[in-house]
N, C-alpha and C positions, 0 to 999 in steps of 0.2 A: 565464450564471451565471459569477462567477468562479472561479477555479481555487480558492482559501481555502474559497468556500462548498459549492463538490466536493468537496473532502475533506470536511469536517463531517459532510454530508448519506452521504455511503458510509460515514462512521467510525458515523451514527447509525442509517441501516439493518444495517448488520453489526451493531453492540451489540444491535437488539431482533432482529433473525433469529437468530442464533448466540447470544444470552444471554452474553454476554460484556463484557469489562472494554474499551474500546477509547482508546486515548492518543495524540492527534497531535502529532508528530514532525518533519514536514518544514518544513526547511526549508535554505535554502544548506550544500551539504557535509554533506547527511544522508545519502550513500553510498545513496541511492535509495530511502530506507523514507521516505512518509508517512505510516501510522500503524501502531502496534504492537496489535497484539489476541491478549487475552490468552484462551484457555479453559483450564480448568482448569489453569494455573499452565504452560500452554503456549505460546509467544508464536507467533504469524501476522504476519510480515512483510509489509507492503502497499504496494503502488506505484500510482498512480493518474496515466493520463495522461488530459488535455481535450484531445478533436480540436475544433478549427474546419472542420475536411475531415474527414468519414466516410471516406474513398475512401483517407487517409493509413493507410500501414503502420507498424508497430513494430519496428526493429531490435531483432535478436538481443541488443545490448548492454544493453537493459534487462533482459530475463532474465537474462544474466549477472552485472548490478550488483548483481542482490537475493539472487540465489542466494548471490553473494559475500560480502552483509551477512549473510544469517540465516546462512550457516559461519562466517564471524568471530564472531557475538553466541549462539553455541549454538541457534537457533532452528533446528528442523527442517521449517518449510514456509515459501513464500512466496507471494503472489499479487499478478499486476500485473492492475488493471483499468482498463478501458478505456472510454471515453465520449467 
């Protein structure tokens, strides 16, 4: 699956579990948010990496990156998923 059709597919399971607004985002120099999800007029910051290797870890800097975005854009949660 490509990484385009990953996003889509987590932006369109989020929207029907959570009942939410959900907007993709990513792309070069989006400061680490693939897409923004809205509830109730709250925005969820999302990061979504594709492993080719399960066994690959995630550095610390990606939680940093997002944590950084939702403080700059007022949002107060973030969440990086992982596949």
């Amino acid at each position: 699956m490509s990484p385009k059709i990953l996003k889509y597919m987590v932006g369109s399971v989020l929207s029907d579990f959570l009942d939410c607004e959900v907007r993709h985002v990513g792309q070069p120099g989006d400061d680490g948010t693939d897409l923004n999800c809205f509830d109730r007029g709250q925005p969820l910051l999302i990061q979504i990496k594709r492993r080719g290797n399960p066994n690959k870890t995630e550095g610390i800097d990606v939680v940093k990156l997002i944590f950084a975005s939702a403080f700059a854009s007022g949002a107060n949660s973030g969440m990086v998923s992982l596949s």
